[in-house]
C-alpha positions as CSV (number, residue, x, y, z in Angstrom):
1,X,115.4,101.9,91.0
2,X,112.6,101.9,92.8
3,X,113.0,102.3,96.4
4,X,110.4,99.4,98.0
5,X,110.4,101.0,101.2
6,X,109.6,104.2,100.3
7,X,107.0,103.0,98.7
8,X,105.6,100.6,101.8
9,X,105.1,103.5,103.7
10,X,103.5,105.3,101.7
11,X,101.0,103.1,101.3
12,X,100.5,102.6,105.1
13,X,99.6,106.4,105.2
14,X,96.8,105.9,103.1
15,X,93.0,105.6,104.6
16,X,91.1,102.9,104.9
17,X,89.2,103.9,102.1
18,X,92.1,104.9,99.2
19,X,94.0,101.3,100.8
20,X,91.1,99.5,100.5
21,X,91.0,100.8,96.6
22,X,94.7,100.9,95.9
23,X,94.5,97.1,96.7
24,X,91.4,96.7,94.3
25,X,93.9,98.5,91.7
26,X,96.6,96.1,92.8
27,X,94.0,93.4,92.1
28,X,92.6,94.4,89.0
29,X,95.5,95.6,86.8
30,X,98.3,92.7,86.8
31,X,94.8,90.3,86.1
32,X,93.9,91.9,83.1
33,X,97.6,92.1,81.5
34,X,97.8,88.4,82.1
35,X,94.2,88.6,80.8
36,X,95.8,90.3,77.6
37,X,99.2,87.9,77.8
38,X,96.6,85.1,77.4
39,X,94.9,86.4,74.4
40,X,97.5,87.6,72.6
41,X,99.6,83.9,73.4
42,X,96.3,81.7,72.2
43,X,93.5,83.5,70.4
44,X,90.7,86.7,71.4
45,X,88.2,83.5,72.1
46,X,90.3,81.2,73.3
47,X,89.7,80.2,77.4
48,X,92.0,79.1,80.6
49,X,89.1,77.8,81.9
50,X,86.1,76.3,79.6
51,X,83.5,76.5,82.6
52,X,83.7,80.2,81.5
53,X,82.0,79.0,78.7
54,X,78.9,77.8,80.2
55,X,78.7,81.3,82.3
56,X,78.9,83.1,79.2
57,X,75.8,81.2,78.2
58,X,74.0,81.9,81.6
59,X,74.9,85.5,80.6
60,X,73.0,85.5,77.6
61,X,70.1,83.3,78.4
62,X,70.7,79.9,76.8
63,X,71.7,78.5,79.9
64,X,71.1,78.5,84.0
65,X,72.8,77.7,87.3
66,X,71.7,74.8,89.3
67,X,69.7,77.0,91.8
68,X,68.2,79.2,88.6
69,X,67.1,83.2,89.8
70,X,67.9,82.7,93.4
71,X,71.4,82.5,92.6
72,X,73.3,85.6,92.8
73,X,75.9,84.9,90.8
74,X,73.1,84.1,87.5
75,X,71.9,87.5,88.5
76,X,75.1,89.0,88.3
77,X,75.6,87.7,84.8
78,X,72.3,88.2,83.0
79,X,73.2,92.4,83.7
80,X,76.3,91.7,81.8
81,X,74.3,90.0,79.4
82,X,72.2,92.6,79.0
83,X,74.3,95.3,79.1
84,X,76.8,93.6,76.2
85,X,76.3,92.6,72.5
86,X,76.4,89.1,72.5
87,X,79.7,89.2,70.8
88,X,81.2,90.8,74.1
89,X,79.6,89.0,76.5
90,X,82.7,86.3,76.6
91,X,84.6,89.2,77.7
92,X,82.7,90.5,79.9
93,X,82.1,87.6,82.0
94,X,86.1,87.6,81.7
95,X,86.2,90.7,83.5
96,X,84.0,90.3,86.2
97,X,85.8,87.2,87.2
98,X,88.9,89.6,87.7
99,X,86.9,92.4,89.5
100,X,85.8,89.2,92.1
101,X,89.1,87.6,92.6
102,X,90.5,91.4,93.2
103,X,87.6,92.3,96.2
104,X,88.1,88.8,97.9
105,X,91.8,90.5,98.6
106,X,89.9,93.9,99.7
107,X,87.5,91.9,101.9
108,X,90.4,90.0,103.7
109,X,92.2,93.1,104.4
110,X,88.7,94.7,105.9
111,X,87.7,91.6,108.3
112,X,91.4,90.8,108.9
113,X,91.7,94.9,110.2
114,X,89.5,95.0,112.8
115,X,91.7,92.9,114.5
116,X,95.3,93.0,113.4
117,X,96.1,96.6,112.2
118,X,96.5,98.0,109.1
119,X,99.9,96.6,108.2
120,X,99.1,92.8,108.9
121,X,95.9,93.0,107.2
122,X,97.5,95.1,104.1
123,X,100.4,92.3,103.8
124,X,97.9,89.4,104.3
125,X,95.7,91.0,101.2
126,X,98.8,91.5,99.0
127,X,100.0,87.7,99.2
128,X,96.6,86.4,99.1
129,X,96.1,89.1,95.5
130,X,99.1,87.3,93.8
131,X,99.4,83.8,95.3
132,X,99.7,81.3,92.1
133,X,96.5,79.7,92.6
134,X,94.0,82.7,93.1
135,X,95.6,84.4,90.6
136,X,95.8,81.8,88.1
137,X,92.4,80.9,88.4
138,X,91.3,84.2,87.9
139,X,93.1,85.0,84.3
140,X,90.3,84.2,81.6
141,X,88.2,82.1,83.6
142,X,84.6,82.0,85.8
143,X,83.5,79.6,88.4
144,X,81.0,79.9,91.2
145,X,84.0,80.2,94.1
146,X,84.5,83.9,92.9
147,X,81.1,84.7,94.3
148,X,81.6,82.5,97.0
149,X,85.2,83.2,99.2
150,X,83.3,86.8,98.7
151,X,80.5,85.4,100.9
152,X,82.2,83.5,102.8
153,X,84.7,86.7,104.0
154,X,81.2,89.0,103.9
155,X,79.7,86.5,106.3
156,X,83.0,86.4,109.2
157,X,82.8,90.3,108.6
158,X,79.1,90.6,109.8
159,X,79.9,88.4,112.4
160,X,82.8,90.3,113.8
161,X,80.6,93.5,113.8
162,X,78.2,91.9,115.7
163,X,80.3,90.4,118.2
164,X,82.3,94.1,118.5
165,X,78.9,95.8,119.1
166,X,77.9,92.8,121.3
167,X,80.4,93.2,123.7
168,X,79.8,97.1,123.7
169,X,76.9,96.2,124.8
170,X,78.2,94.6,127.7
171,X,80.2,97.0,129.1
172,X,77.6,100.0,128.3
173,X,74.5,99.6,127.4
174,X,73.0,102.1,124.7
175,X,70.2,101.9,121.9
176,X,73.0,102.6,119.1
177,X,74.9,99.9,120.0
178,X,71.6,97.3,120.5
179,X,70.4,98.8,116.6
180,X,73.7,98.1,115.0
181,X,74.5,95.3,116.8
182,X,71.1,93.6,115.5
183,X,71.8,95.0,112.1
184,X,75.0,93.5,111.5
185,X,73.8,90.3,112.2
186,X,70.5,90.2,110.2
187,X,73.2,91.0,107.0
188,X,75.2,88.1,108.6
189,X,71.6,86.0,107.8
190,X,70.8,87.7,104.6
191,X,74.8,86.7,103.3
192,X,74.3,83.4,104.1
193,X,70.5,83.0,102.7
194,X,72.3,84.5,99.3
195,X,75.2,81.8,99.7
196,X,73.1,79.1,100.2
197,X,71.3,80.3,96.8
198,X,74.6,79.9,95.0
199,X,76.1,76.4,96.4
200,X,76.7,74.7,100.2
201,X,80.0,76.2,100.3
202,X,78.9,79.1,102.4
203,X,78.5,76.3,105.1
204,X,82.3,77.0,105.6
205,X,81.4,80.3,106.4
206,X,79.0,79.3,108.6
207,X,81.4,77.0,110.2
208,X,84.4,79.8,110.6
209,X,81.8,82.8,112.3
210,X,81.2,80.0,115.2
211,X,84.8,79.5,115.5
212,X,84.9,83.2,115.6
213,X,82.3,83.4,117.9
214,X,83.7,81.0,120.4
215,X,87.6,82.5,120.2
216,X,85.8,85.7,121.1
217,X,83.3,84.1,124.2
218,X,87.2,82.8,125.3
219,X,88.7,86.3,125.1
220,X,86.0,88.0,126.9
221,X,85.7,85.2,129.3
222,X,89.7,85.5,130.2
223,X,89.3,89.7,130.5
224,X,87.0,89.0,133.0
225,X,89.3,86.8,135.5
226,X,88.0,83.4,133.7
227,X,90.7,81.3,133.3
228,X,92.1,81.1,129.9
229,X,90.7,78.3,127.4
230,X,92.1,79.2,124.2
231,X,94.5,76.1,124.1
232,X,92.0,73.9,124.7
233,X,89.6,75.7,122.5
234,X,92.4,75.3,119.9
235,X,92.7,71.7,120.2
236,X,89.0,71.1,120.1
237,X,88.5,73.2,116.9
238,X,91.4,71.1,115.4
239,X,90.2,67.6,116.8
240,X,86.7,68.3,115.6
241,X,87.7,69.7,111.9
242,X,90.2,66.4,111.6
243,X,87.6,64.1,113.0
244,X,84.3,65.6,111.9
245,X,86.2,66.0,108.5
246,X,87.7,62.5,107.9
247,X,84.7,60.9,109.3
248,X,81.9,62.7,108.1
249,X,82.9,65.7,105.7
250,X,85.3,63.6,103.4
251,X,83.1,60.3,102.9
252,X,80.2,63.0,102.3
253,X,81.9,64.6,99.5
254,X,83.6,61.4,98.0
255,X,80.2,59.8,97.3
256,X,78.3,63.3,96.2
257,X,81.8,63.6,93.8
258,X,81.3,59.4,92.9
259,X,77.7,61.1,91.6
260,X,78.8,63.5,88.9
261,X,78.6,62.7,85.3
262,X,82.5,62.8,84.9
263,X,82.7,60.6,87.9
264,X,85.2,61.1,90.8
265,X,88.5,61.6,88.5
266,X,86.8,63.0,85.7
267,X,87.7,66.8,85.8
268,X,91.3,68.0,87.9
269,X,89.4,70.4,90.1
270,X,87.6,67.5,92.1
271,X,90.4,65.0,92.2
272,X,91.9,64.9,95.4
273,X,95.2,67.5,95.5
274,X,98.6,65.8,94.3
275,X,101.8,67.0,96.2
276,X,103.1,68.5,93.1
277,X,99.9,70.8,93.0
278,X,100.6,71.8,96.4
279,X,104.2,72.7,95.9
280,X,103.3,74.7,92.8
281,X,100.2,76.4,94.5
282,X,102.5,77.2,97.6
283,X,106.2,76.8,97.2
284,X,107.9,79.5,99.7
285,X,104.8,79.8,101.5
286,X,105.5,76.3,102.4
287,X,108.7,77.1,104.4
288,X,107.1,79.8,106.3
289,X,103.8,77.9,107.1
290,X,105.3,75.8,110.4
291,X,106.4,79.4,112.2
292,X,103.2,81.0,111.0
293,X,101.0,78.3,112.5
294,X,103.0,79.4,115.7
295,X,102.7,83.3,115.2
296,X,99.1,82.6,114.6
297,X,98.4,80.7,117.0
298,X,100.2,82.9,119.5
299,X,97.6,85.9,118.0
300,X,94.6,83.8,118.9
301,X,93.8,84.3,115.1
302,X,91.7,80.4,115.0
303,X,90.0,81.5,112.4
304,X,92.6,81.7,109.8
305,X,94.1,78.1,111.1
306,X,90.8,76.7,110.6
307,X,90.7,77.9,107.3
308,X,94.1,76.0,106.5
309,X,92.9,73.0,108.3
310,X,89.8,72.9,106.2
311,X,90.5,74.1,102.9
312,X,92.9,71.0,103.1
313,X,90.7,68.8,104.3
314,X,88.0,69.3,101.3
315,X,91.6,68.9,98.9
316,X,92.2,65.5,100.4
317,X,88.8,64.9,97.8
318,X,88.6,67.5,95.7
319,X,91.5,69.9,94.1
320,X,89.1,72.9,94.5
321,X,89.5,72.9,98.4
322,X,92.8,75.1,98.6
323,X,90.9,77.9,97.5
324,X,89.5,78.1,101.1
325,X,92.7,76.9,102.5
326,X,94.7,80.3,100.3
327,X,92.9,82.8,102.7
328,X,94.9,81.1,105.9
329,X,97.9,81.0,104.2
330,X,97.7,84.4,103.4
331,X,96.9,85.8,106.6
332,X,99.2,83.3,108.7
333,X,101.9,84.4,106.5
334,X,101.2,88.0,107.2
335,X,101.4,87.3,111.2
336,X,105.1,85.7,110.2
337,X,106.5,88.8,108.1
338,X,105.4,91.5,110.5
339,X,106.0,89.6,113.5
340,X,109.2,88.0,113.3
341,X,111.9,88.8,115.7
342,X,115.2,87.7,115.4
343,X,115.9,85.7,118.9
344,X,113.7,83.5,116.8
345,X,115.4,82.3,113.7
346,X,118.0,80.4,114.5
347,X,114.3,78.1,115.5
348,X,113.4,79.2,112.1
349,X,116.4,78.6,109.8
350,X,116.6,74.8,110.2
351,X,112.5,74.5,109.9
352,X,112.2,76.7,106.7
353,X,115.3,75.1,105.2
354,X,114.1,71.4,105.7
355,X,110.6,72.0,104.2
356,X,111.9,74.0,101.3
357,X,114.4,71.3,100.5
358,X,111.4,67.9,101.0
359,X,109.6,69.7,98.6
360,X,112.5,70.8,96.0
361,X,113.9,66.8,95.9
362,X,110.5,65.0,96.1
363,X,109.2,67.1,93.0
364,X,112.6,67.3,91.0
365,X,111.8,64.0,89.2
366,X,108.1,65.8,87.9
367,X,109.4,69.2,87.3
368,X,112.3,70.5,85.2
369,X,115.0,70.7,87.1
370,X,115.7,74.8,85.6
371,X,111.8,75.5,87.5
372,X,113.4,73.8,90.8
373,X,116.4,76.3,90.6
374,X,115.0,79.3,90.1
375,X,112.2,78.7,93.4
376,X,114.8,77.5,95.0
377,X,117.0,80.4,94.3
378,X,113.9,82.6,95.1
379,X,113.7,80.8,98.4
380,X,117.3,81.4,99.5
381,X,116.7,85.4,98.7
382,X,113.3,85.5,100.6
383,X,115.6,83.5,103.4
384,X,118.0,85.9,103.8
385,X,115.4,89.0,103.5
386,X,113.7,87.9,106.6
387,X,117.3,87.9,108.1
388,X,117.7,91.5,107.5
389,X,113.9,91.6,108.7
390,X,112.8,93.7,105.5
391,X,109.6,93.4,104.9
392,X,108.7,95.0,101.9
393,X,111.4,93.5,100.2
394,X,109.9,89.8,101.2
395,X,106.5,90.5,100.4
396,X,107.9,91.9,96.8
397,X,109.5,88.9,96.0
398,X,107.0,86.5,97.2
399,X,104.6,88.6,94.6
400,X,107.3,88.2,92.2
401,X,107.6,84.7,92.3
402,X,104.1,84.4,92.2
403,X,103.7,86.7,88.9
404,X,106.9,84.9,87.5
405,X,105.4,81.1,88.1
406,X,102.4,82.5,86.5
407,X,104.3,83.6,83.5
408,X,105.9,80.3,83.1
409,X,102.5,78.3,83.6
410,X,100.8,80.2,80.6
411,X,104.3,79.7,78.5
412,X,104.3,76.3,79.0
413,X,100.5,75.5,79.1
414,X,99.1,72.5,78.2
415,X,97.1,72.8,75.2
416,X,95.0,70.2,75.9
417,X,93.4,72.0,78.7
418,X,92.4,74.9,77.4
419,X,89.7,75.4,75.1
420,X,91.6,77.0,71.8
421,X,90.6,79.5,69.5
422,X,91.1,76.8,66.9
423,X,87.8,74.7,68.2
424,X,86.0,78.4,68.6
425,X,86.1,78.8,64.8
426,X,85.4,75.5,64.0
427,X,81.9,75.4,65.9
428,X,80.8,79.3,65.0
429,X,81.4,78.0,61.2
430,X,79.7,74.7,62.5
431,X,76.8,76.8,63.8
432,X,76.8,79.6,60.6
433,X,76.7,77.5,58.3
434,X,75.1,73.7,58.7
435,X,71.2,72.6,59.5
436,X,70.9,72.8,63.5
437,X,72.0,69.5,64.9
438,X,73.0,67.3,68.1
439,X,77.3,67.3,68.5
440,X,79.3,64.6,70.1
441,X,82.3,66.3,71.3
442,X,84.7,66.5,74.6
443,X,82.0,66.5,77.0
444,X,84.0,69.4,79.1
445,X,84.0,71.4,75.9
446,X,80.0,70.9,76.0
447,X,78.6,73.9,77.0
448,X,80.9,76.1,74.7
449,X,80.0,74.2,71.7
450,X,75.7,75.0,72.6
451,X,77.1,78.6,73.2
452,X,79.5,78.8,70.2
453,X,77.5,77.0,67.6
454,X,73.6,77.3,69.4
455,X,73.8,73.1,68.6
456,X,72.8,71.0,71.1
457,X,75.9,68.8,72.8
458,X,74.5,65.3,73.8
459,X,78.0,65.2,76.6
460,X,78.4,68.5,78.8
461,X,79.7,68.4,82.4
462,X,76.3,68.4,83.6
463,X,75.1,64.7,81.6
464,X,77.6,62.5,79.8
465,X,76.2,59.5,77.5
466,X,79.3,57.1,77.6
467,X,77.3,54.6,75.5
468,X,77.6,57.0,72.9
469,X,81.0,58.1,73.6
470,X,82.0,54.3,73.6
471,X,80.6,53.4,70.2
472,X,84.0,55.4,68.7
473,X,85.4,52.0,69.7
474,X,83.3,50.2,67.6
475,X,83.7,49.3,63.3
476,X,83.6,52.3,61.4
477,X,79.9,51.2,60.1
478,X,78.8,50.6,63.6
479,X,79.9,53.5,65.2
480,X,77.9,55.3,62.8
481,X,74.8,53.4,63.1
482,X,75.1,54.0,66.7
483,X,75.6,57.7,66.8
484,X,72.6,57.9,64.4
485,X,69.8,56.0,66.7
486,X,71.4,58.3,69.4
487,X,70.3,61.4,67.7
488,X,73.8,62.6,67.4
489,X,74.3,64.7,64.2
490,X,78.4,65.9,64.4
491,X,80.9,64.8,65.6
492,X,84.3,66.9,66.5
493,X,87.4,65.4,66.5
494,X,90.9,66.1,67.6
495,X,94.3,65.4,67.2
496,X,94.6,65.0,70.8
497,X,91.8,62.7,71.4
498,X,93.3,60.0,70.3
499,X,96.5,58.4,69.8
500,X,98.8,55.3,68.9
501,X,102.6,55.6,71.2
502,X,105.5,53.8,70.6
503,X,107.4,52.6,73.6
504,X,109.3,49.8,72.2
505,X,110.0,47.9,69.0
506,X,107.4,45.5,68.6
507,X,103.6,45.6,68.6
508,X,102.8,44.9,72.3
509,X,104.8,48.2,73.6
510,X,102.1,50.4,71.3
511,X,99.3,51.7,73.7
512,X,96.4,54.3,73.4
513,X,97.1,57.8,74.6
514,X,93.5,59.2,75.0
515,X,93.1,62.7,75.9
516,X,90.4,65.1,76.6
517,X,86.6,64.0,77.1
518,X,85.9,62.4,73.8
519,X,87.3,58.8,74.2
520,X,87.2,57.3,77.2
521,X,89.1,53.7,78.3
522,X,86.2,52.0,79.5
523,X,86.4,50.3,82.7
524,X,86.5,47.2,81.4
525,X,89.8,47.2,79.6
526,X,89.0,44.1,78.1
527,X,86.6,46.0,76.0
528,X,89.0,47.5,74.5
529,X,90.2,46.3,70.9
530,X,93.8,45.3,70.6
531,X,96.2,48.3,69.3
532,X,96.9,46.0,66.1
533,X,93.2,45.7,65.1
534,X,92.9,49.4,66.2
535,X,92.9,50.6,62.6
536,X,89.4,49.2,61.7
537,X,87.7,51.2,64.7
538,X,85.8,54.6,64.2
539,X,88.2,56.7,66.8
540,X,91.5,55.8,64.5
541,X,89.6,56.4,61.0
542,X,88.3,59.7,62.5
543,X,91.7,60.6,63.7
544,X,93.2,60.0,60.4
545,X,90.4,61.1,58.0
546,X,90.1,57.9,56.6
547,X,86.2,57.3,57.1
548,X,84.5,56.4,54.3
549,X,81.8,59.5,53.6
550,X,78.6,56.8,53.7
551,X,79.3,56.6,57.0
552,X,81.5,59.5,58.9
553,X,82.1,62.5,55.9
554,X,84.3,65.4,56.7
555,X,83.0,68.6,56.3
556,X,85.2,71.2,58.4
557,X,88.8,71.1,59.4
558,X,90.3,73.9,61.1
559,X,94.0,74.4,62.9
560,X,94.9,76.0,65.8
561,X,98.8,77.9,64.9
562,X,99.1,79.0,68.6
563,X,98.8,75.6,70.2
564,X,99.4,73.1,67.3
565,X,96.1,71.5,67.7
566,X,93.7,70.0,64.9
567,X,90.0,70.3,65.1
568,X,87.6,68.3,62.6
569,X,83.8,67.9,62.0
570,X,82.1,65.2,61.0
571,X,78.4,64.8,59.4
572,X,77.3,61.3,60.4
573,X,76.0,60.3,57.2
574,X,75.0,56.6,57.7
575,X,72.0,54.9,56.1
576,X,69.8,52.6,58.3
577,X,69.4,50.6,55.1
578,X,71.4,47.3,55.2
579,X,72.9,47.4,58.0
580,X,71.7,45.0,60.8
581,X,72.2,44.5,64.6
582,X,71.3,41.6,66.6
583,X,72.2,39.5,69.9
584,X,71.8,35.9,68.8
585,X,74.2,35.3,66.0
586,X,76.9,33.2,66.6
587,X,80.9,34.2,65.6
588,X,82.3,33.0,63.0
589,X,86.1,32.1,63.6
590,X,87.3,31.2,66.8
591,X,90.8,33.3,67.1
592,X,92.0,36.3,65.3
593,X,94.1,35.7,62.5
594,X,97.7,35.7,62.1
595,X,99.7,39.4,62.7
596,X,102.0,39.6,60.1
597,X,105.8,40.6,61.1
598,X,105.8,43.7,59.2
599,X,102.4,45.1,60.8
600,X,102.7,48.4,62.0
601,X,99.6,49.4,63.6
602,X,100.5,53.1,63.9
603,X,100.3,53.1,59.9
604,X,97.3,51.8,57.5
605,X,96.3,48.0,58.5
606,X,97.7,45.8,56.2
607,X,94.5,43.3,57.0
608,X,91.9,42.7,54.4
609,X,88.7,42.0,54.8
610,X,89.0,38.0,54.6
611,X,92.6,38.0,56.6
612,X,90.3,39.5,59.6
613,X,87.2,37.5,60.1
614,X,86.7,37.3,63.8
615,X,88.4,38.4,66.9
616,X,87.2,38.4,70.2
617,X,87.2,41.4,72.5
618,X,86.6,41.1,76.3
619,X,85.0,37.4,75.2
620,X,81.8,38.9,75.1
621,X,82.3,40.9,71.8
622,X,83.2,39.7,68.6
623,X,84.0,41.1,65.4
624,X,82.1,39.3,62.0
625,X,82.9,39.4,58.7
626,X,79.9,39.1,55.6
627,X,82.0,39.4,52.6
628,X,79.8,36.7,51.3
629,X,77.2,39.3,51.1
630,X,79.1,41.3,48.6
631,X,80.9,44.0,50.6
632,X,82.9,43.8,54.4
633,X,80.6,45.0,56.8
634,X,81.7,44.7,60.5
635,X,79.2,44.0,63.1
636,X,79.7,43.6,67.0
637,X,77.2,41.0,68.5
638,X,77.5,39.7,71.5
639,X,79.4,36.4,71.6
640,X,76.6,33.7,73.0
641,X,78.5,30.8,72.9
């Protein structure tokens, strides 16, 4: 058994130094067996995250950053690139996501040391290492945020060096202290000239070193005999995040989010947070965060509240802002767990339990309810450890929680948002072994398909052509002729893109279930053809291979054992010869035909091509039959009349 205690102290006898790289260590190795878990659960290629894809192709040249060779992070990944085969590079990039994530828990311990010991700063650093959402993020993954929190802690270092030497310089003067005083802040300005090269999320940095600077113009003011402003300074920093943020910051970032390609609910990461998300991200932390808003305040530490406060604030619009919030959390948790005192918990109890059980009853309808008793279980044990006030036994289990809720995520991960081994194959074959091309696929999967097959994708996050993405909805002939004059060569399909349910017994309880970024509902549901006419669109033939090779012919299929998932390619082979699209020509019928009792549209259609004739979709759409001209050819023109 081994003895945690023991073990705790230990560790607080270590230097700065060997603690600063026995946390790295801690950082680094539990990331790269989840790394491994990952792999070995879903395939050597396959990624948590598929923006790792497009920084694998930044790594090896076929693709940049927005802000090219000024951003760091680019930098960063074209050594990999050229230090790797390019059969490695995925891997690499991999790894130096995990090296990252591990020194933003180093760097918090460093900037959060100078001012709260070694034992706060230590604890702070372990949580933030293994919270859910830091760690998650990290396993398989890449994003621009792992160069940035980096930064971002960098910057509120340099500034709290400059304000220590500062204010040796006002009790003694001395040349040293003016040199490394001016020093520290011109690498203050040179971190956040590099930031700003990477994205605008450095401002927050910015932001947090002048509520730094002004908690530290309080202190020195109240040493002096001043009287003491902190409180008010407190409620000004909080009245001007809440304010500035809901009245400026948050309609700022809704209508630069309203701007992206995807749109504002197009990818989960800039969607605005759920309460279910925050519960899983958080869970126990949640019952200590009321008391540790208290214990930090009482340690003046405004900096960590204000990361809270804004970090939530940028996750009332975007998912992504609770990666700023995690560094709070971790550091007003730390004040909690080394400072608690007894006389206080009978304050505590009540508040801890009350949060802990809101969260466990409003999420028991989304979450299984064998999840909710195990956290909750977890939060009686970490209860009754802060009881006997043993701190390394609550930190353990907080990291065990976090490790175990990780374990369970990748168990029970959605296939659907990952990008599987299964689609890997499919476009290196796609890329080995057909003429270079243009591919309609998921438009999140983009980038991986130009790095995995060299094609070009005509949908990435960075442009999405939803005209071309829409024609799937269209006739079978239509949707080809329409891909063709858009330049689009293959197309790769899924058994997850697209979907008739069942939720009752009779035609109008059958719905789509669209998933991933390949078929979108348009936003005019009207548009949309009725589920018992959906057998003669494009998206059901493709889903079923039942295209008709002059128009959509199948020439890969490939599926994914781990996951379940089925990938297919298809060559758009359509003709420009007979086929012919115009504006002016009026329908034919006025009203679909009948639907015959036994139709089943989540089997073949049981329509020919004389029973169909015309329907109308939206009113503005209609669907014509020319079997007079010898064969059925569908057309959609635009209903005039």
């Amino acid at each position: 058994m081994v003895d945690l205690t023991a073990l705790g102290q230990r560790f607080q006898k270590l230097d700065v130094k060997a603690k600063s790289l026995a946390l790295f260590f801690f950082g680094v190795l539990p990331r790269l067996l989840f790394n491994l878990f990952f792999h070995r659960l879903y395939g050597p290629n396959a990624a948590n995250h598929v923006e790792l894809w497009l920084y694998t192709g930044v790594a090896q040249g076929t693709h940049d950053t927005a802000r090219g060779l000024s951003d760091l992070s680019l930098r960063l990944l074209r050594l990999i690139g050229g230090i790797l085969p390019p059969q490695h590079v995925f891997f690499g990039v991999e790894f130096l996501g995990v090296l990252l994530t591990s020194l933003t828990g180093v760097l918090l311990y460093v900037f959060l040391r100078n001012r709260f010991g070694e034992k706060k700063s230590a604890v702070a650093a372990l949580i933030y290492l293994f919270m859910i959402e830091p760690f998650a993020l990290s396993i398989v993954s890449f994003t621009h945020s792992f160069i940035q929190l980096n930064l971002i802690l960098l910057s509120l270092i340099f500034t709290s060096l400059t304000l220590k030497y500062l204010e040796g310089l006002l009790c003694a003067f001395t040349f040293r202290k003016l040199v490394l005083s001016l020093t520290s802040f011109a690498s203050y300005l040179v971190v956040v000239y590099v930031g700003l090269n990477v994205n605008e999320e450095i401002f927050v940095g910015v932001a947090l070193s002048g509520v730094y600077f002004l908690r530290w113009a309080t202190d020195i003011a109240s040493k002096r005999g001043v009287r003491d402003y902190y409180p008010f300074l407190c409620g000004f920093v909080f009245g001007v995040i809440l304010l500035g943020g809901f009245f400026a910051v948050k309609p700022h970032l809704d209508e630069l989010l309203a701007s992206h390609p995807q749109g504002e609910s197009g990818s989960a990461d800039i969607t605005p947070i759920s309460q279910v998300n925050i519960w899983l991200r958080y869970n126990v932390l949640l019952g200590l965060m009321p008391l540790a808003f208290v214990y930090g305040f009482r340690r003046r530490d405004l900096t960590s509240m204000s990361f809270v406060l804004l970090g939530f604030l940028f996750a009332l619009s975007m998912d992504r802002g609770t990666r700023i919030s995690n560094l709070g959390v971790a550091a007003l948790a730390a004040h909690l767990l080394v400072d608690f005192r007894m006389r206080e918990y009978r304050v505590f109890a009540p508040i801890f339990i009350l949060t802990s059980l809101y969260f466990t009853v409003t999420q028991q309808p989304l979450l299984e309810f064998r999840v909710l008793l195990f956290v909750s279980s977890l939060l009686v044990l970490v209860f009754f450890r802060l009881q006997n006030l043993r701190l390394t036994s609550v930190v353990s289990l907080i990291i065990i929680l976090c490790l175990l809720m990780n374990t369970v995520n990748f168990l029970k991960l959605d296939p659907k948002k990952i990008s599987t081994q299964g689609v890997y194959r499919l476009l290196t074959a796609l890329g080995e072994t057909r003429p270079s091309g243009d591919v309609l696929i998921e438009w999140d999967l983009g980038f991986m398909a130009e790095v995995a097959s060299g094609f070009e994708s005509v949908s990435s996050p960075a442009r999405i052509d939803y005209d071309l993405h829409h024609s799937l909805w269209l006739l079978e002939r239509q949707a080809a002729a329409k891909l063709f004059y858009g330049g689009v060569d293959y197309v790769v399909f899924s058994n997850a893109n697209y979907n008739l349910v069942r939720r009752g017994a009779v035609d109008e309880d059958i719905w789509y279930a669209l998933s991933g970024g390949l078929i979108f509902r348009p936003r005019e549901p009207k548009t949309v053809p009725p589920t018992k006419y959906s057998g003669y669109t494009a998206a059901y033939k493709l889903r079923h291979q039942r295209t008709d090779p002059r128009f959509f012919k199948e020439i890969m299929h490939d599926r994914d054992e781990s996951t379940g998932m089925e990938f297919w390619v298809y060559e758009v082979a359509y003709h420009p010869m007979g086929f012919f699209l115009t504006k002016n020509l009026p329908p034919i019928l006025s009203s679909p035909p009948k639907v015959p009792a036994t139709h089943d549209p989540l089997r073949k259609p049981v329509y020919t091509s004389k029973e169909v004739g015309l329907f109308c979709l939206g009113g503005n759409l209609s669907l014509i039959d020319y079997g007079s001209l010898g064969s059925w050819v569908g057309v959609l023109v635009e209903n005039t009349g």
